[in-house]
C-alpha distance (Angstrom), angle and dihedral (degrees) to the residues before:
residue distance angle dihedral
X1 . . .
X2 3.47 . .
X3 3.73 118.6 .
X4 3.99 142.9 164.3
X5 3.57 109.5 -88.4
X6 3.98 116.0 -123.1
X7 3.43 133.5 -155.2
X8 4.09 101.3 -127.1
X9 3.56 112.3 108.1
X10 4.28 92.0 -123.3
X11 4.11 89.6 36.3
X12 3.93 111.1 129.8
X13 3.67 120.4 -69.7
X14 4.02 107.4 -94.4
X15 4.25 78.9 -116.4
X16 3.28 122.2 25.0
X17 3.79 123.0 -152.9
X18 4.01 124.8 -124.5
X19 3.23 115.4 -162.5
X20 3.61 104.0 -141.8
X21 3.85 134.4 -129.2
X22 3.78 118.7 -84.8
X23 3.86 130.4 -162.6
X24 4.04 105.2 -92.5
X25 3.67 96.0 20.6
X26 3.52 118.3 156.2
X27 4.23 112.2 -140.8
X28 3.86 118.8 -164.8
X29 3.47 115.1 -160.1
X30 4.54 124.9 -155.0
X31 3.30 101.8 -148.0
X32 4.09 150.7 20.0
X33 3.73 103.3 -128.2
X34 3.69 141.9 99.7
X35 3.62 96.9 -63.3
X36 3.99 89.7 28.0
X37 3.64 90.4 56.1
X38 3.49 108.2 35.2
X39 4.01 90.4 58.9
X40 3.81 93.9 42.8
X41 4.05 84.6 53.2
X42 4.02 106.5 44.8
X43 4.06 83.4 47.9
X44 3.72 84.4 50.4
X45 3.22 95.2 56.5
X46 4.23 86.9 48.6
X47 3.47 91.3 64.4
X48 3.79 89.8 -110.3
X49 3.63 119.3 144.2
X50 3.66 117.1 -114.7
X51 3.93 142.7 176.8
X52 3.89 118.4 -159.1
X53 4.20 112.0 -152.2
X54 3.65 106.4 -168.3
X55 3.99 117.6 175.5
X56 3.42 104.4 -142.6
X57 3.76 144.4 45.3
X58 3.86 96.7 -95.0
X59 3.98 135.5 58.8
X60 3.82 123.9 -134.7
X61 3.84 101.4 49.9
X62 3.79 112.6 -140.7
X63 3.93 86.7 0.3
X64 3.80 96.5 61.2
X65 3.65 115.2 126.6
X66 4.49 100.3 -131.6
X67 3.58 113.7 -138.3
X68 3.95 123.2 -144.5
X69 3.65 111.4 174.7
X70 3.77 105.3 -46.9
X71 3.72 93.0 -32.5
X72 3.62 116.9 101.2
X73 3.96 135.7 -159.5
X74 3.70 153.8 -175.2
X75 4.06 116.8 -115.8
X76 3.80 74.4 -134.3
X77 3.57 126.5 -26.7
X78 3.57 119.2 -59.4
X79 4.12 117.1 -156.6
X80 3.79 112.6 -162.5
X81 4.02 101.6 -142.1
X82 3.33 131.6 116.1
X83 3.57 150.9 169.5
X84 3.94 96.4 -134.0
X85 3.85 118.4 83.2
X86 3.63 88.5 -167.4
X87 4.20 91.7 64.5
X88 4.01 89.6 29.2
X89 3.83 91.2 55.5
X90 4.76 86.3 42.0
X91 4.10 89.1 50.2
X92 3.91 84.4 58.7
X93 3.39 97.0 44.9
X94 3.47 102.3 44.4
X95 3.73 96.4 45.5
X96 3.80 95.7 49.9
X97 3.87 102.5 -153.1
X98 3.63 130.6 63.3
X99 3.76 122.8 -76.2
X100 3.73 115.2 -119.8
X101 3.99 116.8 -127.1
X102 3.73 117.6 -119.0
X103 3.78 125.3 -156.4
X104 3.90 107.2 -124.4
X105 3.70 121.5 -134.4
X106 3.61 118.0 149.7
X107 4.25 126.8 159.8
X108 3.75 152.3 174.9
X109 3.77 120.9 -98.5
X110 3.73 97.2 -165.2
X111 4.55 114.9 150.7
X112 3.83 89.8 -16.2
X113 4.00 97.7 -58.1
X114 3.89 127.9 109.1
X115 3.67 118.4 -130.5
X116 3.83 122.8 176.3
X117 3.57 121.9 -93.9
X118 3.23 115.7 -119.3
X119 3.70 83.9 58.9
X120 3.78 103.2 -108.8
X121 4.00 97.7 -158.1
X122 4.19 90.9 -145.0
X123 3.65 92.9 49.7
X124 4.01 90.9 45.7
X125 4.37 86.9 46.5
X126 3.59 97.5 53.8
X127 3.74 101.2 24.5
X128 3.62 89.3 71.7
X129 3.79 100.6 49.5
X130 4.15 137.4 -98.7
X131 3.82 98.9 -75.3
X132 3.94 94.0 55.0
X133 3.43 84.4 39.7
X134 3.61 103.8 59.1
X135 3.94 86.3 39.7
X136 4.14 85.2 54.2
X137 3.64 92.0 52.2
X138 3.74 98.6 43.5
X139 4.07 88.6 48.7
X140 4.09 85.8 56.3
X141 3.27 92.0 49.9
X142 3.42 101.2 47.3
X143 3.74 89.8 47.1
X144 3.64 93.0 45.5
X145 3.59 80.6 65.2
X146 3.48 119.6 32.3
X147 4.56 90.9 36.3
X148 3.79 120.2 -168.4
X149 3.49 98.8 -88.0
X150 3.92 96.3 -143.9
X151 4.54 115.9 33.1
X152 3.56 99.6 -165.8
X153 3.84 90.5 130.2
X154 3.46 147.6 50.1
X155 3.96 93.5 -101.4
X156 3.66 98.7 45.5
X157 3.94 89.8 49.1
X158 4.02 90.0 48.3
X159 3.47 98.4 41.2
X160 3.90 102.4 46.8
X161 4.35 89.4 50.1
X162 4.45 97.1 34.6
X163 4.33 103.3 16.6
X164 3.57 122.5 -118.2
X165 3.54 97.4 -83.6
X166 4.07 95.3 58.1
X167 3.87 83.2 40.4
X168 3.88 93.6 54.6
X169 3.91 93.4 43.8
X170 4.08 106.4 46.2
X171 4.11 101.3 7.7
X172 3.90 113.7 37.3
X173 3.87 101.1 54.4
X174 4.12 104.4 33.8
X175 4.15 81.8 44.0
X176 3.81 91.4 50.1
X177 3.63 99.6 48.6
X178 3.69 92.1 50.9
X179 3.95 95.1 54.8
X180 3.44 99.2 24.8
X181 3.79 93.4 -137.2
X182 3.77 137.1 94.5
X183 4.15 113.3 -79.3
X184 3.91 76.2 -128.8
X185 3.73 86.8 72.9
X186 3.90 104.0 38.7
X187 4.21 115.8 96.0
X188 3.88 111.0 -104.6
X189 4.43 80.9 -128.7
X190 3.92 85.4 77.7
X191 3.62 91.6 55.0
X192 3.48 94.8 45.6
X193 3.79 91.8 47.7
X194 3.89 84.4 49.5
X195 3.60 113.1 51.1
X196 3.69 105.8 13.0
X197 3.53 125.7 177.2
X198 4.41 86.7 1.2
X199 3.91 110.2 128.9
X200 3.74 141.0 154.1
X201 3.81 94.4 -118.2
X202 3.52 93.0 51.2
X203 3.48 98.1 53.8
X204 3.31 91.6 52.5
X205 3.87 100.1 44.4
X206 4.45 76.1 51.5
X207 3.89 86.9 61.2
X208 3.76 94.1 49.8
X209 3.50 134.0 66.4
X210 4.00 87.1 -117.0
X211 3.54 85.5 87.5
X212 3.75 123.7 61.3
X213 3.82 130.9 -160.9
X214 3.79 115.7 -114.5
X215 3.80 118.7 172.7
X216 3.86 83.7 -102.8
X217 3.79 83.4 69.0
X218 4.33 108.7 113.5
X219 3.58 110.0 -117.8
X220 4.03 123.7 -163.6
X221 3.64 126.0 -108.8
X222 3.43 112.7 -117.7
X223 3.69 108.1 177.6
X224 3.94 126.8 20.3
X225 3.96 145.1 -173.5
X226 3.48 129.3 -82.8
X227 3.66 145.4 168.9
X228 4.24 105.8 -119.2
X229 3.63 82.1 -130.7
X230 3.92 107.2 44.7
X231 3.68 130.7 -90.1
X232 3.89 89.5 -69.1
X233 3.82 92.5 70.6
X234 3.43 91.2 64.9
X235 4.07 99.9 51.0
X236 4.06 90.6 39.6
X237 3.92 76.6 63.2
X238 3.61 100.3 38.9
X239 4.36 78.4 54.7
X240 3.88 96.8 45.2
X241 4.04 88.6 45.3
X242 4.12 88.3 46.8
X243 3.63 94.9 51.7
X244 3.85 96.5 40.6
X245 4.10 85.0 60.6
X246 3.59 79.9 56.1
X247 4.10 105.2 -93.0
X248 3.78 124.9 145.9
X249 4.02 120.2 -124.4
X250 3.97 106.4 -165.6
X251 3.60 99.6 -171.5
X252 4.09 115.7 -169.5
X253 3.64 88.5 29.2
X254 4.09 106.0 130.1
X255 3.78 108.6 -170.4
X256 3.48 116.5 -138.2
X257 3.57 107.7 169.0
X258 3.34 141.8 38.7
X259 3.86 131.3 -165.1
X260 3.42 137.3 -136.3
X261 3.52 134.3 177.5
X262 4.08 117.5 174.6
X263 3.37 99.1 -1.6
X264 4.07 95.2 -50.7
X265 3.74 135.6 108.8
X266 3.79 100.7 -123.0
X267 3.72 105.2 166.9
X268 3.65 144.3 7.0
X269 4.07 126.2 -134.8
X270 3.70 122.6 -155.7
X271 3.36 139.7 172.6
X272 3.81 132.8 -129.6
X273 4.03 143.4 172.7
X274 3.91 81.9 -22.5
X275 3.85 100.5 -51.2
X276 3.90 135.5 100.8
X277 3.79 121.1 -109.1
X278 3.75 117.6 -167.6
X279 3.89 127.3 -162.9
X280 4.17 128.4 -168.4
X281 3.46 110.6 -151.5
X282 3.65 132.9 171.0
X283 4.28 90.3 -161.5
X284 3.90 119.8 32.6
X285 3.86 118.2 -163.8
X286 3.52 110.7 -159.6
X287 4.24 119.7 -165.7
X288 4.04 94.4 163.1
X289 3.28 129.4 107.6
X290 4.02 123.9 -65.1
X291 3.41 89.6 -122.0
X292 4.31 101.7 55.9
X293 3.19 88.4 35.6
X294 4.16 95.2 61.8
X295 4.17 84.2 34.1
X296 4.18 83.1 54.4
X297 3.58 81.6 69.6
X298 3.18 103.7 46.6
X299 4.24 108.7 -179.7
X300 3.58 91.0 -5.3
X301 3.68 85.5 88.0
X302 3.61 132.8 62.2
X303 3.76 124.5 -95.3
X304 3.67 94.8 -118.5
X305 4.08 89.5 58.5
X306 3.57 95.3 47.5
X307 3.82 100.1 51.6
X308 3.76 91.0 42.0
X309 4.03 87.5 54.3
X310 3.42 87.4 51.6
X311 3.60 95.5 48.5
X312 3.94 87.4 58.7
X313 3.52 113.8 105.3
X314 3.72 134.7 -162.7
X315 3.61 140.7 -161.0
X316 4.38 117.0 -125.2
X317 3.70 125.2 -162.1
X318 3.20 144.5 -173.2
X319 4.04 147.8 -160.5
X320 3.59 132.5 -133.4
X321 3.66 108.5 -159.1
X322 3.61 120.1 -150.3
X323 3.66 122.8 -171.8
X324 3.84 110.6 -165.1
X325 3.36 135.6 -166.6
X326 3.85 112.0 -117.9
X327 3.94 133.5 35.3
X328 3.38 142.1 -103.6
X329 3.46 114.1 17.3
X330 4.20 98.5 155.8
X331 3.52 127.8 1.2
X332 3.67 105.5 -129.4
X333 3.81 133.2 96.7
X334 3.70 95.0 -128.5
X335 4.02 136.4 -5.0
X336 3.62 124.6 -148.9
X337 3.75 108.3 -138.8
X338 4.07 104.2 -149.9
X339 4.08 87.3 168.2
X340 3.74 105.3 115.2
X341 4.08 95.7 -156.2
X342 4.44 86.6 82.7
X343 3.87 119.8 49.5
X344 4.08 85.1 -147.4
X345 4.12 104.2 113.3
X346 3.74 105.1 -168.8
X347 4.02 132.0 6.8
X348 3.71 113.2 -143.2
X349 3.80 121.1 -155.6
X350 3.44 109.2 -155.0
X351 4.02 98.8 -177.6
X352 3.83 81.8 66.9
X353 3.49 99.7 59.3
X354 4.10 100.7 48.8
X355 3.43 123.4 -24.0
X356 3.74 87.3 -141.7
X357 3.89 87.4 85.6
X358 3.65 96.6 64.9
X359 3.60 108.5 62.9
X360 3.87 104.4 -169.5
X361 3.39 127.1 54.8
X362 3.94 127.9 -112.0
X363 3.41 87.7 29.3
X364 4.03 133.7 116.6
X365 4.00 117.5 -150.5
X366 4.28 102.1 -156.9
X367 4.12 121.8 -168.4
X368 4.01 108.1 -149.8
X369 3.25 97.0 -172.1
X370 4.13 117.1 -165.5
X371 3.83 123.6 -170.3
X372 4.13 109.0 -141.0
X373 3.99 139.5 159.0
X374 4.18 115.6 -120.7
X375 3.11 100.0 -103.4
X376 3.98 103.4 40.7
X377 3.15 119.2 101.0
X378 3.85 103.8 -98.7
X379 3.57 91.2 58.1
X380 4.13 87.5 51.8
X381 3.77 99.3 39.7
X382 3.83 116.7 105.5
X383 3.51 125.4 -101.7
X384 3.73 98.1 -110.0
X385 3.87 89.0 51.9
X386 3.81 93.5 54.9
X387 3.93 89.3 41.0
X388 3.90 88.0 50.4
X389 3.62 89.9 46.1
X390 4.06 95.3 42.7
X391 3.25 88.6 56.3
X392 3.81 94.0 52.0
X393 3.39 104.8 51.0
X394 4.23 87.7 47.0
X395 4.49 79.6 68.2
X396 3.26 87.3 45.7
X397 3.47 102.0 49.5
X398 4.29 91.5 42.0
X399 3.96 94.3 -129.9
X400 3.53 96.7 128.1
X401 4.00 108.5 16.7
X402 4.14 112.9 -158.1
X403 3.90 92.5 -6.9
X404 3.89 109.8 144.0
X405 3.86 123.5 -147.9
X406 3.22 121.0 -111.2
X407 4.34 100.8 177.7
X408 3.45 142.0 -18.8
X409 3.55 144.7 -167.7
X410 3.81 133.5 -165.3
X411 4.10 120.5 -153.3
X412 3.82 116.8 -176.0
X413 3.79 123.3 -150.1
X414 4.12 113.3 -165.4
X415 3.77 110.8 -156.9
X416 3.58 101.4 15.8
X417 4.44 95.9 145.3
X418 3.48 127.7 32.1
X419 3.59 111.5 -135.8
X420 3.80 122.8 -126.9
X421 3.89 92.7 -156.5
X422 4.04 117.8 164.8
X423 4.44 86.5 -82.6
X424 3.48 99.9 38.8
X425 4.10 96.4 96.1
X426 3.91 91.1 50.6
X427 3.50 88.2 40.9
X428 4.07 89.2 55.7
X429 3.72 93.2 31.9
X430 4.33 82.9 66.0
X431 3.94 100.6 43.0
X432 3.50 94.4 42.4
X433 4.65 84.6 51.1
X434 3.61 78.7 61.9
X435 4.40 105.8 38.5
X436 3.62 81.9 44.0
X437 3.86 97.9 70.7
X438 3.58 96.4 46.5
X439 3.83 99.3 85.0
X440 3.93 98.2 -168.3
X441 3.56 85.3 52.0
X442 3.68 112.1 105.8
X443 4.10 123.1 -179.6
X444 3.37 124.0 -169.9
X445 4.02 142.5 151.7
X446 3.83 135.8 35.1
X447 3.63 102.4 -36.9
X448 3.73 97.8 11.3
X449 3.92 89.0 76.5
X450 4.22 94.4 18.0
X451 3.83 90.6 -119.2
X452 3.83 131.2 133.0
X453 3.79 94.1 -108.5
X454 4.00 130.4 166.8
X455 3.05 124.1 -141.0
X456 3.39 98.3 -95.1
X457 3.71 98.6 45.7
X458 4.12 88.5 49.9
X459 4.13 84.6 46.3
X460 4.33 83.2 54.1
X461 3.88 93.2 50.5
X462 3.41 91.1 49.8
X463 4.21 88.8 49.1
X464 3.78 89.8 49.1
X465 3.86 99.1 45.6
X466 3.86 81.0 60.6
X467 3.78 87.6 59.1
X468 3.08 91.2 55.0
X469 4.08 98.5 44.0
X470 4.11 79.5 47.4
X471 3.69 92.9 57.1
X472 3.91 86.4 -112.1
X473 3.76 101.9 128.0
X474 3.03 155.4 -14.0
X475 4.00 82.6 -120.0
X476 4.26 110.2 176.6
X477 3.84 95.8 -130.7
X478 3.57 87.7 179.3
X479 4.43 89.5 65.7
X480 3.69 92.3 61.3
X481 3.81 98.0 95.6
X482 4.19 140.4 144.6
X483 3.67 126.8 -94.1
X484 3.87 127.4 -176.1
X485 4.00 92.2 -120.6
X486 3.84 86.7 55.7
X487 3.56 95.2 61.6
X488 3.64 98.1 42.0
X489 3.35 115.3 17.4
X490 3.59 134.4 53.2
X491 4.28 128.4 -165.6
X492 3.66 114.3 -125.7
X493 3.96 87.1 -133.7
X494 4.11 104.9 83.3
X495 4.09 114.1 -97.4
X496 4.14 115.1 -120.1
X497 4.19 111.5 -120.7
X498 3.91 82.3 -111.7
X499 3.73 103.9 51.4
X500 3.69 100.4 114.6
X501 3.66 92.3 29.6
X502 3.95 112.9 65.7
């Protein structure tokens, strides 16, 4: 695989070698999720004999759907749309009966006022009165003039495109509460993955007639896919499908090591209920986490690997639950809550995105979803106190006046963003000297390549490491990355297969 060379001594090799699939080779895979999942099935489907190893209780990863009695829920929300026939045409297949269509409505709670989400700049200026807004303008302005003369970070990037004012209203504290960690200290890349191509200027040139539609114009999405019974229906088939072409799903199986023996990964070591499990492969898939992955193993790999997996840091989170009594209290599938008086980031409403989640009627299932570290003290505070607190902060924030709880349940989910903090890329740039030169080593997903992926975009690494494996490429897995226009926006003009690959 073809990659830019760099100057650190353990950087990548300028072309990596992939050791290619061979008739009767055995493929271990880390991991039951999108990227996990989707490999494990297209080999499946090959012929080629494969053994899933999945840490937990639960397939899907970040896309499970969490059960609490017959109530179901997202570990966030999960939209089914993408840009990729190729993964479009696989979520059909793999969940086996249509997807329903969702009407999409999603907004920003910030000092008691809505504003639309995708920030519309015009709706943000005048939603939040004329004094702001003259003080909004005047902070363009004076950025437009005077820009930050290095955008390394977050704040430089946001403040050169929206002024500081606009930046300190709608970016700063929402942005901050999901990483935990100044904006000084997160990469400008994340922004620029985030809200590409979004600018003051160009909304307003969009509200005049200076600027005229084309069918290159972006249009919003305003319905989307979805499994009737969450995102986990869909994977739970994906698993049932794999194993009836003869795959094995070893659930509960937490791999610890990993072996190599001339410069090849030849078998992976897990642990479960207490006792050893060992697997030969020829091919080992890996969708954990950078840093178990280079801990897996252990002495095998350089010094300057290890500490830099270390040195990788992630973001956890975790959802409060809250099943009210009572119905519709807002009409949108989620709210962002930019108000920095609640430590709650974004309110899903899971009646809005199939009824099919909430089994009993007159009642309201809500996701408060909170963005923590470990070993802070959301992430250690009992479930009653984050209920009770939950709870709370929904009076405070007025999204569902006089409702009284009836249950709730609270599921945590360690590692759930990499974070692009002011080390991360050197960080990378080391582990990835080391995966790189292990050629049955394959790393795809989120936190199998520490990049902000969706599902669909870890699904597509996973699709083109096979190409790869097959001989196909080279294919630069490592190009298939997120922007904020994906997500939201779609061009009127059709999208190539490739466009987020290449």
């Amino acid at each position: 695989m073809t990659s830019a060379p760099r100057a650190e001594p353990n950087s990548p090799p300028a072309v990596r070698t992939i050791a290619q699939l061979a008739p009767g080779d055995r493929v271990a895979v880390i991991g039951a999720g999108p990227a996990g999942l989707t490999m494990a099935y297209l080999l499946a489907k090959r012929g080629v004999a494969v053994t899933v190893l999945e840490g937990t209780d639960m397939v899907g990863g970040i896309s499970q759907t969490a059960r609490y009695k017959d109530y179901r829920f997202d570990i966030g929300g999960h939209r089914f749309f993408t840009k990729i026939p190729p993964v479009q045409d696989l979520w059909e297949e793999m969940l086996g009966e249509p997807f329903i269509e969702v009407p999409r409505l999603s907004r920003i709670l910030y000092d008691g006022k809505y504003f639309h989400y995708p920030l519309k700049p015009l709706n943000a200026l005048f939603g939040l009165g004329p004094v702001d807004s003259v003080r909004i303008l005047a902070s363009y302005v004076y950025s437009w003039f005077n820009p930050e003369p290095v955008q390394d970070t977050f704040e430089q990037w946001v403040v050169t495109r929206f002024g500081r004012r606009l930046y300190e209203i709608f970016f700063r504290t929402y942005t901050e509460k999901v990483w935990g960690i100044p904006c000084t200290e997160i990469r400008a890349e994340w922004a620029a993955q985030r809200i590409k191509g979004l600018s003051l200027a160009r909304a307003v040139l969009a509200a005049t007639s200076l600027n005229k539609r084309d069918t290159g114009i972006k249009s919003l999405i305003d319905n989307f896919h979805y499994p009737r019974l969450g995102p986990g229906q869909l994977w739970e088939s994906c698993r049932d499908k794999f194993e009836a072409m003869g795959g094995t799903v070893l659930m509960q199986h937490y791999v610890h090591r990993i072996e190599l023996t001339d410069g090849r990964a030849t078998a992976v070591v897990a642990s479960h209920g207490g006792e050893t499990v060992r697997i030969e492969a020829e091919h080992v898939v890996s969708t954990t986490d950078l840093r178990a992955l280079v801990r897996a193993f252990g002495e095998q790999a350089p010094s300057s690997a290890r500490e830099a997996g270390d040195a990788l840091r992630y973001r956890d989170f975790l959802v409060v639950a809250l099943i009210l009594e009572g119905t519709d209290f807002f009409p949108d599938n989620w709210i962002y809550v930019h108000s920095p008086g609640v430590r709650v980031g974004r309110v899903q409403n899971f009646n809005n995105w199939s009824a099919e989640l909430v089994p009993e009627p007159g009642r309201t299932c809500l996701g408060m979803e909170y963005f923590c570290f470990e070993d802070d003290d959301l992430w250690t505070m009992s479930d009653a106190d984050l209920i009770a607190m939950a709870y709370r902060e929904l009076g405070e924030l007025g999204l569902a006046p006089g409702a009284n709880l009836a249950d709730a349940s609270v599921v945590r989910m360690p590692k759930a963003y990499p974070v692009y903090d002011a080390e991360y890329r050197a960080h990378l740039d080391q582990v990835r000297a080391f995966i790189d030169r292990v050629p049955n080593l394959h790393t795809v997903g989120r936190n199998g390549m520490h990049k902000y992926n969706n599902q669909d975009h870890s699904m597509y690494t996973a699709m083109l490491a096979l190409e790869n494996m097959l001989g196909h490429g080279p294919r630069d897995v490592w190009a298939v990355n997120t922007d904020f226009d994906y997500h939201e926006e779609q061009r009127v003009a059709p999208a190539r297969a490739d466009a987020v690959s290449m």
